[in-house]
ZALUM-689868 format. One record per atom (N, C-alpha, C): residue in three letters; y negated, x negated, z negated. Coordinates in steps of 0.001 Angstrom, whole numbers, plus 500000, padded with zeros to 6 digits. Example, Ala and Ser with C-alpha at 12.3 -4.5 7.8 and 13.67 -1.06 7.14 Angstrom:
# ZALUM-689868
ALA505690486810492200 ALA504500487700492200 ALA503300486800492200 SER502250487150492920 SER501060486330492860 SER499970487100492130 
//
This chain:
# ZALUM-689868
UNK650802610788473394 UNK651111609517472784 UNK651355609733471295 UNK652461608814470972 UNK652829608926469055 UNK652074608275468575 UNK651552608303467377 UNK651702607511466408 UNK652382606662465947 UNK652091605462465249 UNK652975604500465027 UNK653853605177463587 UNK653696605497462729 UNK654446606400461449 UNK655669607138462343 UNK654878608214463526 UNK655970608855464274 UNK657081608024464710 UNK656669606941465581 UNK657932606283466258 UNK657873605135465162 UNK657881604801464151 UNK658891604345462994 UNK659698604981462797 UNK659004606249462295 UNK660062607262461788 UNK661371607833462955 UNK661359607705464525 UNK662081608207465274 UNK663305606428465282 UNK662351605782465454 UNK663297604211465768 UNK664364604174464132 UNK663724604490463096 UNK664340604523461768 UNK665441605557461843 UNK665379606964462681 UNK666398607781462797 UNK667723607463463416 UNK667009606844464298 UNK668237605818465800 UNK669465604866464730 UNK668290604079464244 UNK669232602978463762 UNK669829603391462492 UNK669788604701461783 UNK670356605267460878 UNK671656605732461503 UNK671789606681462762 UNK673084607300463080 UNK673723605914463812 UNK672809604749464059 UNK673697603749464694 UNK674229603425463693 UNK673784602702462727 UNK674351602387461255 UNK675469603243460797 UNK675439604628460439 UNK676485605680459837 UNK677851605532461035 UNK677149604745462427 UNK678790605018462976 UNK679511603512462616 UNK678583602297462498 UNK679059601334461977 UNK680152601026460637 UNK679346602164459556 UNK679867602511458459 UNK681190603350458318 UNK681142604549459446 UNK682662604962460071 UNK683672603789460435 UNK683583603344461344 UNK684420602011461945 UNK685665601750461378 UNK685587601824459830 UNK686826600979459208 UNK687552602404459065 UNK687183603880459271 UNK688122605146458865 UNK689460604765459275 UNK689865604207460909 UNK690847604259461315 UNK692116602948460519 UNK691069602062460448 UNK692488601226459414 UNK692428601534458112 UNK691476602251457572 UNK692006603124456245 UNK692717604003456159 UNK693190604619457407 UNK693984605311456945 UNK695472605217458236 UNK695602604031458430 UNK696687603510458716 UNK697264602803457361 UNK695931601856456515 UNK696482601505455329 UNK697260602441454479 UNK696754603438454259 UNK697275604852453702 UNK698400605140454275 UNK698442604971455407 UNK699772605896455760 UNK700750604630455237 UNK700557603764455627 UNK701647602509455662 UNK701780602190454468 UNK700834602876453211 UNK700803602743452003 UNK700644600884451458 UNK700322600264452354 UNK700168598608452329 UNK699037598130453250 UNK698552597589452272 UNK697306596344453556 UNK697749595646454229 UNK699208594919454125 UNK699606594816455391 UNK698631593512455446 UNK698475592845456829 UNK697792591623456703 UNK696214591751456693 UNK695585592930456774 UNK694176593061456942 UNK693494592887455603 UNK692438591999455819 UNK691668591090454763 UNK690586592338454192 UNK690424591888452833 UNK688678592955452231 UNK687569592367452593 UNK687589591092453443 UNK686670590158453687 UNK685396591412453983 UNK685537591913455080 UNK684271592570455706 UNK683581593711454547 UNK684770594457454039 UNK684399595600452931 UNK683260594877452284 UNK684216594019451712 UNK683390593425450406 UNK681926592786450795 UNK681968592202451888 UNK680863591452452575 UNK679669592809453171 UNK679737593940453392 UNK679159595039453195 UNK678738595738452509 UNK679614595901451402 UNK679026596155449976 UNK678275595228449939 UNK678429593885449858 UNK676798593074449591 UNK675711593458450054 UNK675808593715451032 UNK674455594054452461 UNK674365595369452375 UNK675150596431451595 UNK673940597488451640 UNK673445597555450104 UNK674566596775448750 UNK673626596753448217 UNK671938595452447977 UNK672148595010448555 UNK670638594003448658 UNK669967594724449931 UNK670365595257450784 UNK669104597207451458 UNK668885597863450672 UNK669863598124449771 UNK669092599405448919 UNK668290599212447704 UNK668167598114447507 UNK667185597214446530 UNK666408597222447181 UNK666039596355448610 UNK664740596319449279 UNK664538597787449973 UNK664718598892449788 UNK664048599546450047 UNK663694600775448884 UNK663654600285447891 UNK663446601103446392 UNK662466600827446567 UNK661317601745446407 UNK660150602007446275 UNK659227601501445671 UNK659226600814444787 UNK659203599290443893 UNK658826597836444598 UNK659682598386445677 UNK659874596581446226 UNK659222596927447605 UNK659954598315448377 UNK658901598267449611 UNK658776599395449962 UNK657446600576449734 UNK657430601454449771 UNK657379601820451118 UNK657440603190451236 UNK658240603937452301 UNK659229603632452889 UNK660143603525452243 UNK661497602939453188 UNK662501604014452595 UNK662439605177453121 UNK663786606039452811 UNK664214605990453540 UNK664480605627454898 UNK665703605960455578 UNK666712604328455002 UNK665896603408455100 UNK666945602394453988 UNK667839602763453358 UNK666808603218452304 UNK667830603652451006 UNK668688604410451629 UNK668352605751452245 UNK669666606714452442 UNK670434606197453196 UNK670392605148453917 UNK671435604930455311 UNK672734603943454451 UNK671619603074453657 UNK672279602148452834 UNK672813602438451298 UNK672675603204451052 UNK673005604174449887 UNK674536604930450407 UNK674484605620451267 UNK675480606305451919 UNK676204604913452782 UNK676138604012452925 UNK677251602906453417 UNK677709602315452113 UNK676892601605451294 UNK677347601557449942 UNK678505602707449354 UNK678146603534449205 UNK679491604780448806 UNK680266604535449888 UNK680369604451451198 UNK681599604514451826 UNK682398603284452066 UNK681551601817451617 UNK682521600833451614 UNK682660600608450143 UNK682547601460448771 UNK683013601224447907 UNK684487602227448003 UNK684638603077448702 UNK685846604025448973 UNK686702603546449587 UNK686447602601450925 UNK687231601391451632 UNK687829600473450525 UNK686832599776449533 UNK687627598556448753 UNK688571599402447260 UNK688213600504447377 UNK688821601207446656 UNK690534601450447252 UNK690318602230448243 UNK691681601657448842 UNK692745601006449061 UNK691666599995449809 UNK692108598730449824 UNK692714598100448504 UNK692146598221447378 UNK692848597991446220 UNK694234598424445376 UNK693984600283446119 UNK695295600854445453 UNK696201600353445978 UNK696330600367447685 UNK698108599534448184 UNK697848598418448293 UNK697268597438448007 UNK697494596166447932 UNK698592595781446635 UNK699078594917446900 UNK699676594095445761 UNK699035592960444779 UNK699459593409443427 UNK698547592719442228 UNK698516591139442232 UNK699126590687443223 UNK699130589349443509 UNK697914589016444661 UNK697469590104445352 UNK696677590238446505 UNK695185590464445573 UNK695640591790444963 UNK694637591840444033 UNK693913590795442938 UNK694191590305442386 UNK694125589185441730 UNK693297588092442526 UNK694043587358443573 UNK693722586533444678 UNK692499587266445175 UNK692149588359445240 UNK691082589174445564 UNK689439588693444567 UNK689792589166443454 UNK688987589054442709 UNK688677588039442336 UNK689833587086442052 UNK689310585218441871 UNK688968584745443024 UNK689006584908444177 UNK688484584566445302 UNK686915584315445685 UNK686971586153445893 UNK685646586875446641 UNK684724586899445235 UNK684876587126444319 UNK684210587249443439 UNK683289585889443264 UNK684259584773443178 UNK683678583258443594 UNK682509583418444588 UNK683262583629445861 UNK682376583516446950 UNK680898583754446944 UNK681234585683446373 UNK680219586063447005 UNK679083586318445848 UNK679561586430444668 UNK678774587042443613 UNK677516586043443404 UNK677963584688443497 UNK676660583461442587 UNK676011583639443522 UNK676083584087445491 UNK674982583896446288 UNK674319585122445565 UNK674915586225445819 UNK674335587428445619 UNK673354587526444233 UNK673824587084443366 UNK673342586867441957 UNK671878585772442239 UNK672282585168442873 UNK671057583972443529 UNK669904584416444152 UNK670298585129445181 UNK669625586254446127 UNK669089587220445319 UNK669312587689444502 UNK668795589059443680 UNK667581588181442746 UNK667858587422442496 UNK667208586374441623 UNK666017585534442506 UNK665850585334443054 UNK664859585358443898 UNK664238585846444306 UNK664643586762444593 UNK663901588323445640 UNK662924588573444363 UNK663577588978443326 UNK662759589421442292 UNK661979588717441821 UNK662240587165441709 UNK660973586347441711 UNK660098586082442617 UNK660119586709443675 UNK659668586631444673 UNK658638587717444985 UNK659139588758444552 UNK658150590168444211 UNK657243589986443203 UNK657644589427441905 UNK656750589178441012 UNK655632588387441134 UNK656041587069441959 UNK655192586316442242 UNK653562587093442975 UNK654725587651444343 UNK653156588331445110 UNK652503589330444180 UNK653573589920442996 UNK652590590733442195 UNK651001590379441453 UNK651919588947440734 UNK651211588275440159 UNK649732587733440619 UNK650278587252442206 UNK648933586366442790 UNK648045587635443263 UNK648517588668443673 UNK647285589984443753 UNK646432590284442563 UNK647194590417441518 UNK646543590595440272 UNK645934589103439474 UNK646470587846440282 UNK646285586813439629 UNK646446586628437740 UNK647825586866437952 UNK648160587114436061 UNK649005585392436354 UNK648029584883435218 UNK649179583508435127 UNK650606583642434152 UNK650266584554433299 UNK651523584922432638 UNK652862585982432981 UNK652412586037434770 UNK653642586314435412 UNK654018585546436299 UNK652355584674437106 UNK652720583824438073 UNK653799582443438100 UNK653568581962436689 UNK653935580498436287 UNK655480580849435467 UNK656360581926435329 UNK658025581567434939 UNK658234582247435987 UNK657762582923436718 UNK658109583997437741 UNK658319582805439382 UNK656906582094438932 UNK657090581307440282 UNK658203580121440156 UNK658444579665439262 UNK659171578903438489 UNK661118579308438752 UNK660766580889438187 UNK662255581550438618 UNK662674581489440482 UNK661637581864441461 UNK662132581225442734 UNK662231580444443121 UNK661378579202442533 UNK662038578042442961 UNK663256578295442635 UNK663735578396441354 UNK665061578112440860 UNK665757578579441960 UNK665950580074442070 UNK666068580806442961 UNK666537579836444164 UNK665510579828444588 UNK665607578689446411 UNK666637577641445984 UNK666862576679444941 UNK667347576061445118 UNK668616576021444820 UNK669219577289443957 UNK670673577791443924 UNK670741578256445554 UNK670467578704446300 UNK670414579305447591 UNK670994577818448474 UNK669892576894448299 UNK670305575678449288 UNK671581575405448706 UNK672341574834447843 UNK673126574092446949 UNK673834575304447587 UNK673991575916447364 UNK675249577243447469 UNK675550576676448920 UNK674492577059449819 UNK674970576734451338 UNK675312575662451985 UNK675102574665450915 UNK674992572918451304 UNK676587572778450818 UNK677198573091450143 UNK678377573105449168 UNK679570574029449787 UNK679151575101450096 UNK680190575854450553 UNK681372575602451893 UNK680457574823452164 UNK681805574151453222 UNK683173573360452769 UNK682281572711451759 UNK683534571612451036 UNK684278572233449795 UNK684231573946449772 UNK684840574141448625 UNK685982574467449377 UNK687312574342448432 UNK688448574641448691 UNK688834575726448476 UNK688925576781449387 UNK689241578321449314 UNK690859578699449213 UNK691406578267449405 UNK693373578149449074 UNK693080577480448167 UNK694088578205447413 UNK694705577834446183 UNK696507578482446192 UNK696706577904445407 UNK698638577803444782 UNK698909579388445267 UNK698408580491444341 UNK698576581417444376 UNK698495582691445629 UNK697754581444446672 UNK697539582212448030 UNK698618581735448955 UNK698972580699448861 UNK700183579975449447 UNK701283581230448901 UNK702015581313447427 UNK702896581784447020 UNK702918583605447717 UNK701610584306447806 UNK701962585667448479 UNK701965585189449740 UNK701729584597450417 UNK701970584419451825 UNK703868584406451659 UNK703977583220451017 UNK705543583057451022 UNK706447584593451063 UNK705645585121450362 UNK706505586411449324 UNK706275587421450396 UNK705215587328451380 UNK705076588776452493 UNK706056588419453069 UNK705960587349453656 UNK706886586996455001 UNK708266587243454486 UNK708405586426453092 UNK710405587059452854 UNK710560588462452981 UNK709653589457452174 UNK709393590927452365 UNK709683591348453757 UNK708980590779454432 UNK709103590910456015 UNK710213590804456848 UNK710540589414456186 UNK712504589201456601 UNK713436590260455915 UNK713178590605454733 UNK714655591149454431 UNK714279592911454929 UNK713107593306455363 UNK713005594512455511 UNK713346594811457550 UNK713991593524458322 UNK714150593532459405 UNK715832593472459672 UNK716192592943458276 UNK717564592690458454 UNK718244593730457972 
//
């Protein structure tokens, strides 16, 4: 019979090479993008939405926040580098109109949760720091900062339905692929 450390450590191995093939996945339309030298209609939605999620893993598993967690970090450390090489890509053949629309977009989207989320978490660590050690001069702006925290979180998710994600400039490259598209058939 194992130990429980042992079969952490074996279940943590599993879901590491499951993870690294997850993190493979996108090789094959990267390098169709490459060949075709164009993104073509495939979105950064997921890249970018991955880069979020391994970097807020590799925060929670810094040693700081929750010790013993290396296979975290490394699994999520090493997906982090490989979907920053994907949006890297993805950036060189895209078009600066795509690009652009990229960054005023997703940047919207995703950054104030993420920025929200990071902002919490950390008030959130401090807090339990605080109430172990019972320090009021970390408990009371610290506890203060997750509320805040929580309630950029609700508002973000309460709101995000009714924001308007098209804009002018997403209409106009749509226009501009499809003529691209026509005159490169004729």
């Amino acid at each position: 019979m194992t130990d429980a450390h042992t079969a952490r450590t074996i279940v943590g191995i599993i879901g590491n090479v499951i993870s690294f093939g997850l993190f493979c996945s996108p090789i094959p339309t990267m390098i169709k993008i490459w060949k075709m030298k164009s993104v073509s209609e495939f979105k950064p939605d997921p890249y970018l939405a991955t880069v979020l999620n391994c970097m807020m893993w590799s925060f929670y598993g810094l040693p700081f926040v929750h010790p013993d967690s290396l296979l975290v970090v490394t699994i999520n450390g090493t997906g982090l580098f490989m979907e920053l090489v994907y949006v890297t890509i993805f950036f060189i053949f895209a078009t600066s109109a795509i690009r652009r629309l990229v960054i005023k977009t997703k940047s919207v989207k995703y950054m104030p949760f993420f920025l929200s989320l990071a902002s919490f978490m950390n008030g959130v660590v401090w807090v339990i720091y605080a109430c172990l050690k019972f320090d009021p001069y970390i408990l009371i702006p610290n506890g203060l900062g997750s509320l805040s925290g929580l309630v950029q979180l609700i508002l973000y998710a309460t709101y995000y339905k009714t924001t308007n994600w098209n804009d002018e400039d997403g209409d106009k490259e749509k226009r501009f692929t499809n003529a691209e598209i026509q005159l490169d058939r004729a």
